[in-house]
C-alpha positions in Angstrom: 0.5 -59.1 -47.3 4.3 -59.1 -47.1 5.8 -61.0 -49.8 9.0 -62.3 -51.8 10.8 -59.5 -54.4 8.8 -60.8 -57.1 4.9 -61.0 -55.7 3.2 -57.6 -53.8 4.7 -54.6 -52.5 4.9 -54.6 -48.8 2.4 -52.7 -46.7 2.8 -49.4 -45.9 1.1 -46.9 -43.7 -1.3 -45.5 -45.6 -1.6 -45.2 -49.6 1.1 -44.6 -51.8 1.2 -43.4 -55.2 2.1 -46.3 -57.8 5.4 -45.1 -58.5 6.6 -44.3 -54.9 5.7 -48.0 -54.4 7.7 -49.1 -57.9 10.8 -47.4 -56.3 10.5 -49.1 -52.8 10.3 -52.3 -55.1 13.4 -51.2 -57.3 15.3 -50.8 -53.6 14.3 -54.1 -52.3 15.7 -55.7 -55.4 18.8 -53.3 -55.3 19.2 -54.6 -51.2 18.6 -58.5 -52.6 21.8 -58.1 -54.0 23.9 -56.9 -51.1 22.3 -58.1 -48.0 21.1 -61.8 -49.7 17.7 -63.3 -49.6 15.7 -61.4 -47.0 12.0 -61.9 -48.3 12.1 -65.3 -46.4 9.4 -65.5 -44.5 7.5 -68.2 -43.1 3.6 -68.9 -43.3 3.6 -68.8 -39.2 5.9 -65.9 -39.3 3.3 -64.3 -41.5 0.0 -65.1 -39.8 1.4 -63.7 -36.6 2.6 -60.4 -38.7 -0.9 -60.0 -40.0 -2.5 -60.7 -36.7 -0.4 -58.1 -34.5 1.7 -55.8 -36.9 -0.1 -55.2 -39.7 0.9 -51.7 -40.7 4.9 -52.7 -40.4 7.0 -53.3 -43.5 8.2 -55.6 -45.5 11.8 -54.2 -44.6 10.9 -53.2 -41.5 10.5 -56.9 -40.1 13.6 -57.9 -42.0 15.5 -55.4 -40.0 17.2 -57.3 -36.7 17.0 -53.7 -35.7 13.8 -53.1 -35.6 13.3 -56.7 -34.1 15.7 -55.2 -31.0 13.6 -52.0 -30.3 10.4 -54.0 -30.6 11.2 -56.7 -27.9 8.7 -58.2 -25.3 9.6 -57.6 -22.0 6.8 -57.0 -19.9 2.8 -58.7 -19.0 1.7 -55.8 -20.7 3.6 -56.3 -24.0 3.2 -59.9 -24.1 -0.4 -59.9 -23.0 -0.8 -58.0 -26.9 -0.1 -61.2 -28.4 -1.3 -63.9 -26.1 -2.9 -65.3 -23.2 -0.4 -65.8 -20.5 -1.1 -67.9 -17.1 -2.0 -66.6 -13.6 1.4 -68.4 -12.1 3.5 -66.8 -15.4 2.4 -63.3 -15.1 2.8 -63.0 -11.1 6.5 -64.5 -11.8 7.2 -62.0 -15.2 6.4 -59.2 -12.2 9.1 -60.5 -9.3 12.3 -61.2 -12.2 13.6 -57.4 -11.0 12.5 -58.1 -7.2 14.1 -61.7 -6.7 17.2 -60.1 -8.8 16.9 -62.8 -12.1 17.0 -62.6 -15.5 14.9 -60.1 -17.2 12.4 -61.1 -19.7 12.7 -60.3 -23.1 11.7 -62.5 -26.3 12.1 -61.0 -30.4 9.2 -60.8 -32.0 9.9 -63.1 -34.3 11.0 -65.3 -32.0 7.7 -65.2 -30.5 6.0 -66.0 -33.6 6.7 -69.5 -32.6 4.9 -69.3 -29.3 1.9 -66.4 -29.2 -0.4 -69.3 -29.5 0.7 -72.0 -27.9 -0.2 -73.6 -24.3 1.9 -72.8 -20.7 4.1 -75.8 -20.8 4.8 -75.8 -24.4 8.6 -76.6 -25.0 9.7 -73.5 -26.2 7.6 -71.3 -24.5 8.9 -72.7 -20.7 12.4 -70.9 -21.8 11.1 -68.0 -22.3 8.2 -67.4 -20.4 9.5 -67.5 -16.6 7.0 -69.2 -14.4 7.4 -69.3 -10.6 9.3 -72.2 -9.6 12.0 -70.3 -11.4 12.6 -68.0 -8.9 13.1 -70.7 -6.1 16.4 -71.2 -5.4 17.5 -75.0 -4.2 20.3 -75.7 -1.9 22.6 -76.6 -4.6 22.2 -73.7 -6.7 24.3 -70.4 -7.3 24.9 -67.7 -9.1 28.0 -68.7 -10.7 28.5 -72.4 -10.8 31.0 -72.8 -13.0 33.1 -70.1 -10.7 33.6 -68.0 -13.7 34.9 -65.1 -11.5 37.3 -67.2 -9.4 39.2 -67.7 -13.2 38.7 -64.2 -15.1 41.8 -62.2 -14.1 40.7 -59.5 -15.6 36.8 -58.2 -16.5 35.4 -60.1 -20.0 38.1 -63.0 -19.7 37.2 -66.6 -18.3 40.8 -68.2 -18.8 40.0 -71.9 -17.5 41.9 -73.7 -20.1 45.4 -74.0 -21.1 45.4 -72.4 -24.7 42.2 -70.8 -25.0 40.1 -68.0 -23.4 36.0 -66.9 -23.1 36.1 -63.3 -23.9 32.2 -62.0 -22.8 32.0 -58.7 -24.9 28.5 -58.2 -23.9 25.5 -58.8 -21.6 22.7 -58.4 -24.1 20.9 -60.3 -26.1 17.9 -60.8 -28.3 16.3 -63.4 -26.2 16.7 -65.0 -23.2 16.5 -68.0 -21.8 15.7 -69.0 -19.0 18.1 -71.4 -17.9 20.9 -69.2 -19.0 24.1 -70.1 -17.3 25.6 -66.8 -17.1 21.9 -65.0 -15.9 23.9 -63.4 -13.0 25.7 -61.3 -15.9 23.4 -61.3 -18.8 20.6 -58.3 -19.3 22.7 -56.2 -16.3 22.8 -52.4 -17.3 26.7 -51.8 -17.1 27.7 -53.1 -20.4 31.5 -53.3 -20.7 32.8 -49.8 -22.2 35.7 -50.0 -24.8 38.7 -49.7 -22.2 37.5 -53.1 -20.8 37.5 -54.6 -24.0 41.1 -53.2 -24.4 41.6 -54.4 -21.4 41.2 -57.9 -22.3 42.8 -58.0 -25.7 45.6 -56.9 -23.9 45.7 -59.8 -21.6 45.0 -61.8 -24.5 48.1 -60.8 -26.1 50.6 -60.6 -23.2 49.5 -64.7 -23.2 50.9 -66.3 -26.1 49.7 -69.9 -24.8 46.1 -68.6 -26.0 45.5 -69.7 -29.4 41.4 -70.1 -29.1 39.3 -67.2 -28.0 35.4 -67.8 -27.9 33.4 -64.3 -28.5 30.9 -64.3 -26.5 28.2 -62.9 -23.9 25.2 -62.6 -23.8 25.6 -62.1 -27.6 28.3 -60.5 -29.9 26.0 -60.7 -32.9 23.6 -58.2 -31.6 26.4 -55.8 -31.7 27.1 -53.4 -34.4 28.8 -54.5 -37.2 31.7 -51.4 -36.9 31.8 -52.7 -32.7 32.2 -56.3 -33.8 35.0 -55.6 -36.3 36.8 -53.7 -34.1 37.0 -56.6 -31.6 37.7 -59.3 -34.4 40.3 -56.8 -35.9 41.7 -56.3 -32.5 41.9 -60.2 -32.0 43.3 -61.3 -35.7 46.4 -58.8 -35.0 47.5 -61.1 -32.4 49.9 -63.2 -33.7 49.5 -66.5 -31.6 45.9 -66.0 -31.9 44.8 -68.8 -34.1 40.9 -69.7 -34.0 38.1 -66.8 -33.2 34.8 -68.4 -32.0 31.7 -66.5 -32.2 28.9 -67.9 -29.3 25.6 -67.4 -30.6 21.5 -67.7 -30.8 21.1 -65.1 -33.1 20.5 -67.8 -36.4 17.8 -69.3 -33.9 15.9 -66.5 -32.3 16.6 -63.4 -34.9 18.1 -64.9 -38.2 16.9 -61.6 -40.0 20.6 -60.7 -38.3 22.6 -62.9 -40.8 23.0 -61.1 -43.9 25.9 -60.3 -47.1 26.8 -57.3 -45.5 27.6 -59.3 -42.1 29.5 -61.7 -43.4 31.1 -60.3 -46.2 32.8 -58.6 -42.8 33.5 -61.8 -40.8 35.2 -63.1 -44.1 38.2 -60.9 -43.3 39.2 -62.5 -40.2 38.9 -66.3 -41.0 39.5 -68.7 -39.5 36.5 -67.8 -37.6 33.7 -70.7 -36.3 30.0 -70.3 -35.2 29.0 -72.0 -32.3 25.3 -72.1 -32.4 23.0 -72.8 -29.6 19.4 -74.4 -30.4 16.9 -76.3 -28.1 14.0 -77.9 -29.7 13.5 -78.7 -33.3 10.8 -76.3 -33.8 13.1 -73.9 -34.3 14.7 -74.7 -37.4 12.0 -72.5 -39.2 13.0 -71.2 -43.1 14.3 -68.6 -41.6 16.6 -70.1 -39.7 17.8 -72.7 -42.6 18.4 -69.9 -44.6 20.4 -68.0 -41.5 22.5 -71.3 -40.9 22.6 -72.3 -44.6 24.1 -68.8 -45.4 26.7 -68.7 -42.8 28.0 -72.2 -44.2 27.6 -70.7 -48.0 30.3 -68.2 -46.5 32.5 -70.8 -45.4 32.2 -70.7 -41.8 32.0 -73.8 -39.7 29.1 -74.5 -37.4 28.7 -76.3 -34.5 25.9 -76.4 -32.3 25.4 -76.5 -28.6 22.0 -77.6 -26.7 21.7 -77.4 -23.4 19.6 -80.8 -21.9 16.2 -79.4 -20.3 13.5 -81.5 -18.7 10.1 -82.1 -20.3 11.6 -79.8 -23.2 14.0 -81.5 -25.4 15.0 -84.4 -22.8 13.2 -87.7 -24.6 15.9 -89.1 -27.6 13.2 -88.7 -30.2 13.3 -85.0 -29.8 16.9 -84.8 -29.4 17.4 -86.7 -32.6 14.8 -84.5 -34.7 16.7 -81.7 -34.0 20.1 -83.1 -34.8 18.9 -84.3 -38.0 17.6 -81.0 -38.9 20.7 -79.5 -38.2 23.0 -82.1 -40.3 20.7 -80.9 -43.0 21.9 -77.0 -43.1 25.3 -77.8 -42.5 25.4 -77.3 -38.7 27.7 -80.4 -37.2 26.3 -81.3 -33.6 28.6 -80.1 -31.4 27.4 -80.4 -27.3 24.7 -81.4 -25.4 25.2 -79.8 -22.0 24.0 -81.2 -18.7 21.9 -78.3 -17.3 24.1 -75.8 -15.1 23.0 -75.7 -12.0 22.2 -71.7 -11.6 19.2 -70.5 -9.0 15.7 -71.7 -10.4 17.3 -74.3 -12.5 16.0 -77.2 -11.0 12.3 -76.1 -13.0 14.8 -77.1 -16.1 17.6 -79.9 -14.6 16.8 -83.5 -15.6 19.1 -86.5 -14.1 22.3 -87.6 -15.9 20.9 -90.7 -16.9 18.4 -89.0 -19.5 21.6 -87.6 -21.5 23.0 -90.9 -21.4 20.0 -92.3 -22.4 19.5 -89.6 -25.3 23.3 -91.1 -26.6 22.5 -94.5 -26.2 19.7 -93.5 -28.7 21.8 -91.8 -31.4 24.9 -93.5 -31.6 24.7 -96.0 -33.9 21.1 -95.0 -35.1 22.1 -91.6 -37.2 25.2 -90.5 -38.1 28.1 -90.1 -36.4 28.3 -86.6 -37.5 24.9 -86.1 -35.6 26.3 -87.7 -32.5 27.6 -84.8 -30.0 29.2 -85.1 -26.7 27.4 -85.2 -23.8 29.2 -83.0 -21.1 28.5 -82.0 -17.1 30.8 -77.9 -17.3 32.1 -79.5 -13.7 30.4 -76.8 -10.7 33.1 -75.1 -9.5 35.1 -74.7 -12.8 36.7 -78.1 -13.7 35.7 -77.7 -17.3 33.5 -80.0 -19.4 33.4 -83.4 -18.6 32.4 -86.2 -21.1 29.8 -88.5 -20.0 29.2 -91.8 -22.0 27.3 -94.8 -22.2 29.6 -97.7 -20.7 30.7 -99.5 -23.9 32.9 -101.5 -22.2 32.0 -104.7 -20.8 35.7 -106.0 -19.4 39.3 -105.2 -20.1 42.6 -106.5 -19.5 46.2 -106.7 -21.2 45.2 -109.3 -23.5 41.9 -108.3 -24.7 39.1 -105.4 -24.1 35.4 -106.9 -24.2 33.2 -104.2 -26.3 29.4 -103.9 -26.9 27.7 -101.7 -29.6 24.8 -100.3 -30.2 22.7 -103.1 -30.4 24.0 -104.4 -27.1 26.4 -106.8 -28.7 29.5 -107.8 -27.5 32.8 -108.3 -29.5 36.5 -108.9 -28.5 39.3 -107.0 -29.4 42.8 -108.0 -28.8 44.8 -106.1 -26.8 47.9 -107.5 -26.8 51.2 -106.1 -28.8 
C-alpha cells in the first residue's frame, strides 16, 4: 500500500532487503524537505493505484514525469482501466481522421473517472464522443481570430498593454472543448528561436506591461525551459506582471512542488491563472497543489469555462467556487463556451451564465462572484455579461434592484 513518510514503505518490484527499504525511507524523508508534502494521496487516488498499478512506487506516482510518459491516449489504453461506450470508442478512433484534438488524460487525472458512467461531468471533457466531431455552421477553428492578431508566432497581441505568449502545444490533459484545439497536441512545438522571437517583440513594445504564459501548458515544461522564458521576460524593463495559464494544479498537482516554486519566486510578481470545471476536482491533491502555490505567495485566480449538462446549473457552479475561496483561489472568469468545431456537444445559451450570477451574487461572497464573459468571435476581447440590475435611470435618480429583486433609488443628481 502506498503511504505517508511515517506509515509503510512504498511497493516495490519484487523483495527488498530491510535495509535497502530503510534507505528508500531515509530519501523520501530527505525529498519531504525540498520538494514539500508529496505523500498526499487520496483514498480514490489509491484504490485506482491498487486496482491498475500496483507494482509502481510510492515516488514513482508522485513524479509529474512519470504521470507524462504514462498518459492515456488510445481505446486500447483506456479500455485497461474502464468500460468505455460503443459511440466513445468509434469517436477516440476518427480524432486523427476528422483532424481534432488528440486524446490524452493523466493517470491521475483519470482516477477520478475509470469508474464512472458515459455522461458523467468530467468524463464528457475528456472522453470525446461523436457529436464532437460535427462541426455546425457557426463553428471554426479559430474563433477568437487569434492568427489575424499574432504578428509574430507565440504572440496574440489583442490588447493595448498586454500580450498571450503560447510557449507550447502540450499538455497533461485535454479537454475537449479547448479553445485553442486547432494548436494544442500539434507535433511542431515552437523551437527556442521562436520563443526568441517573441520576447523580442515583446521588448521592442514598451506599451506591454502584462504577458500571460501560456499554451497548451507552460507547467509541463522543464523547470530549466520555464526559467529561461520567465528570465528572459523579467529582464524586460516595462514588463510588469507575468501570468502563468494553467490546469496543471487540477489534472496533475504532483507538478507543484518546493523545487518549482522556490524557482518561480525569483521572478515575482508572477500570478496563476487556474482553470477548473466541476467541483469534483478539488481532490487533497489538488488543495494541497493550490494551497502550496498561495503558501509561496502567488496569487490565484481561476477561470471556468461554462459547459452544458456539466457545470451549467448555479448549484454546481457555486460548489466549486466555494471550494476554491477555501484554498486561496479568488474566482476569476466564467467563460461563455468558444465556439470551436464540435462545440455545440458543450455550448449552453447565455441565459444559463446569467442565471448562474443571478445565483451567486448576493448569496456567497463577493470574492466568489466572477465575471461572466462572451471572448467576442472574431477577436473583440471579453465581453462582460450581467444580470440587468437596473430597473430605470435618468439625471436625477437611477432605480436599482438587488439580489432579492428589490428595488431602491439612488440619487443621481450633483
Amino acid at each position: 500500500m502506498i503511504s505517508n513518510l511515517n506509515g509503510d514503505v512504498p511497493r516495490q518490484k519484487g523483495k527488498l532487503a530491510n535495509d535497502v527499504l530503510l534507505m528508500e525511507r531515509r530519501q523520501l524523508k530527505k525529498e519531504f524537505t525540498v520538494l514539500g508534502p508529496v505523500d498526499t494521496i487520496s483514498p480514490r487516488c489509491q484504490t485506482f493505484i491498487d486496482k491498475f498499478f500496483p507494482n509502481i512506487s510510492y515516488r514513482e506516482w508522485n513524479d509529474w514525469k512519470w504521470q507524462l510518459r504514462n498518459c492515456f491516449k488510445s481505446v486500447e489504453d483506456l479500455s485497461r482501466v474502464m468500460i468505455l461506450s460503443d459511440d466513445e470508442k468509434l469517436a477516440i478512433s476518427k480524432l486523427k481522421e476528422a483532424n481534432r484534438l488528440p486524446m490524452k488524460i493523466s493517470p491521475y487525472y483519470l482516477s477520478l473517472i475509470y469508474d464512472s458512467i458515459p455522461g458523467d461531468p468530467i468524463r464528457k471533457t475528456m472522453i470525446p464522443m461523436m457529436n464532437q466531431l460535427e462541426t455546425s455552421s457557426n463553428e471554426e477553428s479559430d474563433p477568437l481570430d487569434e492568427i489575424r492578431t499574432s504578428p509574430v508566432k507565440g504572440i496574440v497581441h489583442r490588447y493595448p498593454d498586454r500580450v498571450l505568449f503560447v510557449v507550447t502545444q502540450f499538455c497533461s490533459a485535454y479537454c475537449r472543448y479547448c479553445t485553442r484545439s486547432h494548436l494544442v497536441g500539434k507535433p511542431h512545438p515552437l523551437t527556442r528561436a521562436e520563443w526568441d522571437t517573441a520576447i523580442d517583440y515583446i521588448d521592442k513594445h514598451e506599451e506591454i506591461r502584462d504577458v500571460v504564459v501560456s499554451g497548451g501548458d507552460p507547467l509541463t515544461m522543464e523547470n530549466s525551459k520555464l526559467e529561461y522564458l520567465l528570465s528572459r521576460l523579467r529582464s524586460i524593463k516595462h514588463v510588469e506582471i507575468i501570468r502563468l495559464g494553467t490546469k496543471v494544479p487540477a489534472v496533475l498537482p504532483m507538478r507543484i512542488n518546493a523545487r518549482l516554486l522556490t524557482m518561480l519566486k525569483k521572478y515575482q510578481p508572477l500570478y496563476f491563472s487556474v482553470h477548473f470545471t466541476h467541483p469534483r476536482e478539488m481532490t487533497l491533491e489538488t488543495c494541497r497543489a493550490c494551497n502550496m502555490i498561495a503558501d509561496a505567495g502567488f496569487p490565484l485566480g481561476s477561470q471556468t469555462v461554462l459547459l452544458k449538462g456539466i457545470n451549467d446549473k448555479p448549484e454546481v457552479m457555486k460548489d466549486l467556487m466555494l471550494k476554491l475561496l477555501k484554498v486561496r483561489v479568488r474566482p476569476y472568469y466564467i467563460y461563455q463556451c468558444d465556439p470551436i468545431p464540435g462545440s455545440s456537444a458543450f455550448r449552453t445559451t447565455v441565459e444559463a451564465g446569467v442565471n448562474i450570477i443571478e445565483h451567486l451574487r448576493g448569496h456567497i461572497s463577493g470574492y466568489g462572484v466572477p465575471h461572466f464573459v462572451i471572448d467576442a468571435p472574431g477577436g473583440g476581447g471579453k465581453v462582460p455579461i450581467l444580470p440587468n440590475y437596473v430597473v430605470k435611470s435618468d439625471k436625477k435618480e437611477w432605480l436599482i434592484r438587488n439580489y432579492e429583486h428589490k428595488v431602491y433609488k439612488y440619487p443621481n443628481e450633483k
